[in-house]
C-alpha positions in Angstrom: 0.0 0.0 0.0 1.3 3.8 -0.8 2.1 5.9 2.1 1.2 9.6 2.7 4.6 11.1 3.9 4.7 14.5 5.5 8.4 15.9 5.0 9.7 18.4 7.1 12.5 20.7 6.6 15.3 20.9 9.3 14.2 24.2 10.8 10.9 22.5 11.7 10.5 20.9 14.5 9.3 17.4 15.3 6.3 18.6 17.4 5.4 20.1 14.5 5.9 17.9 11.7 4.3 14.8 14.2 0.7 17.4 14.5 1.1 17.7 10.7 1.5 13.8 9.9 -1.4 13.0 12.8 -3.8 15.0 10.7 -3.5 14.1 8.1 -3.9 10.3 9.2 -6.9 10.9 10.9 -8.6 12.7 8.0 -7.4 10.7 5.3 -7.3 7.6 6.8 -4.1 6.8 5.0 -0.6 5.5 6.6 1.8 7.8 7.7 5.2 8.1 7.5 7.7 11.0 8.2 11.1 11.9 6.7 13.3 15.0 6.9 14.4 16.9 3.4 17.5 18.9 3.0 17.0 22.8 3.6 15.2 25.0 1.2 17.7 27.7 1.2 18.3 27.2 -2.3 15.0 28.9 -3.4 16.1 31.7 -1.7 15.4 34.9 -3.6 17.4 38.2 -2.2 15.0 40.3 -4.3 11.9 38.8 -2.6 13.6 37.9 0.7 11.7 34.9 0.0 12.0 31.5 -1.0 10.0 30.1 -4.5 7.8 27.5 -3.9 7.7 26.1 -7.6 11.9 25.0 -7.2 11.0 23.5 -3.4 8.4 21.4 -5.6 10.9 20.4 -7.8 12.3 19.5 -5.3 10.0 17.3 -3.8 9.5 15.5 -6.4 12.9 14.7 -7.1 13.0 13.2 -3.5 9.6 11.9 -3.1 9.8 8.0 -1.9 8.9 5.7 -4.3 6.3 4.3 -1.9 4.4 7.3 -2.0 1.2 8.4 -3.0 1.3 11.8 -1.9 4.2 13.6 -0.1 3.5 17.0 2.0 6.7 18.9 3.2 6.1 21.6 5.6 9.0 24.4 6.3 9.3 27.6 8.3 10.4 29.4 5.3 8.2 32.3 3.9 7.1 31.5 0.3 6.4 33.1 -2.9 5.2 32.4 -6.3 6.3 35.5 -8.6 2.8 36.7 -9.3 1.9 37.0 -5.5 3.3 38.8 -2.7 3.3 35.4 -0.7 1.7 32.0 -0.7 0.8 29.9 2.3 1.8 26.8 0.5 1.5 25.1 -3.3 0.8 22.4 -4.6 0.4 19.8 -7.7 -3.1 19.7 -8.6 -3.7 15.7 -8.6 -0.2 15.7 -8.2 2.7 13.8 -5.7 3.7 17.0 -3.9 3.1 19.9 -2.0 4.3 22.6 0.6 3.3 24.5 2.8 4.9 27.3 5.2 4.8 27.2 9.1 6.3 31.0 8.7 2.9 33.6 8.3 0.8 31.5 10.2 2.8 32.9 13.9 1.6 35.2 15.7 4.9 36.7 15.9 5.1 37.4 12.3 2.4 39.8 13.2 3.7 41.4 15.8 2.1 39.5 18.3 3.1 36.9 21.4 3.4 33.2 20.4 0.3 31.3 20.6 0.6 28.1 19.9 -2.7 26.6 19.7 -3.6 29.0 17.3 -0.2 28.0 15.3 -1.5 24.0 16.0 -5.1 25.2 14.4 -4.2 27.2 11.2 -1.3 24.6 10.7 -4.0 21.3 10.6 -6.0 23.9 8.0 -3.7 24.6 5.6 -2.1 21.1 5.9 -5.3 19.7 4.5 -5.9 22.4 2.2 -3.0 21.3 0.3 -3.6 18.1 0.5 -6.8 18.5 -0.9 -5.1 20.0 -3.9 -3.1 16.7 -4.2 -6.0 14.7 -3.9 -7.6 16.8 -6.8 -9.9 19.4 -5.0 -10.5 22.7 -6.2 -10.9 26.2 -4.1 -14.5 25.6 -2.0 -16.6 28.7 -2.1 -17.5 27.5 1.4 -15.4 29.5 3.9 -15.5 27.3 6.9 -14.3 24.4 4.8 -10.5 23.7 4.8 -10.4 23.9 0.9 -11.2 27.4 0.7 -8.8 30.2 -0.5 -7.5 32.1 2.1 -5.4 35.6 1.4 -5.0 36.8 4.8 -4.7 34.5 8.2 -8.2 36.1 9.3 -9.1 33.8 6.6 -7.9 31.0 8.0 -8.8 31.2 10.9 -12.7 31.3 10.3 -12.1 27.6 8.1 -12.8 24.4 9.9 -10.1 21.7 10.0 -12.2 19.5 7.9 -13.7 19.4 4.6 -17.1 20.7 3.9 -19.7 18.0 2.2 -19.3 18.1 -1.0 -15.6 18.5 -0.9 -15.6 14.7 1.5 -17.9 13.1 -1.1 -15.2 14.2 -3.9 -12.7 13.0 -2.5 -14.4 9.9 -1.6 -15.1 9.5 -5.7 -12.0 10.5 -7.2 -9.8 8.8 -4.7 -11.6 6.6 -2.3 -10.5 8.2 0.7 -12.5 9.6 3.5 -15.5 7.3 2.0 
């Protein structure tokens, strides 16, 4: 059976990366497995002060296992894509890979005390939101469900961790999870 890895890179830690790879079991109902990747410091852009998602992908899926069916990689680096001031994360459409950052969803990035629960929360959202990418889901024009597009953390945090109805019964069609 194909796994469902969730990478981390090495500035994340394993607290982290272990809430990412439990949600994603629980929702998806697929085996988990974790592995670290080398740093994304490559897809640094001095310009941007950023780090490009689309080469991180590349990267991914240069390194993806060959026992997996989908690999998510999460990182505390903030990412771009060169048409957007910043994305939370990216990923293939239907495809093997995806990230997501770690980075814009602190409360420190806005100025504000640590809080992690609310890091814990937006984290398991936007974990599943690009997963549901992978798996073939489109933006939801419900905004409490976890596949909806969100351009600011406000955003975010009015989602639900969890797919709306009609996003669980496409995914239970196309893929045969969460059936």
């Amino acid at each position: 059976m194909k796994c469902f890895y969730v990478a981390a890179s090495p500035e994340v830690s394993v607290e982290d990366q272990r809430m990412v790879s439990s949600t994603m079991a629980s929702e998806f109902g697929l085996p988990v497995r974790e592995i670290r990747v080398p740093s994304i410091d490559f897809a640094y852009d001095e310009g941007r002060r950023q780090y490009r998602s689309v080469v991180v992908l590349e990267m991914l899926a240069r390194l993806c296992p060959d026992d997996a069916s989908k690999l998510l990689a999460l990182t505390e680096r903030d990412l771009f894509v060169p048409v957007l001031t910043f994305v939370y994360g990216q990923a293939q459409l239907n495809g093997r890979v995806a990230v997501f950052s770690l980075s814009r969803l602190r409360q420190e990035f806005y100025g504000f005390p640590p809080d992690r629960e609310a890091l814990m929360e937006r984290a398991a959202k936007e974990a599943l939101h690009e997963a549901g990418h992978l798996f073939g889901l489109v933006h939801c024009t419900d905004r409490t469900c976890a596949m909806s597009l969100a351009t600011n953390v406000r955003q975010i945090d009015s989602k639900q961790a969890s797919f709306c109805a009609p996003c669980r019964a496409r995914l239970a069609r196309t893929k045969g999870v969460l059936a």
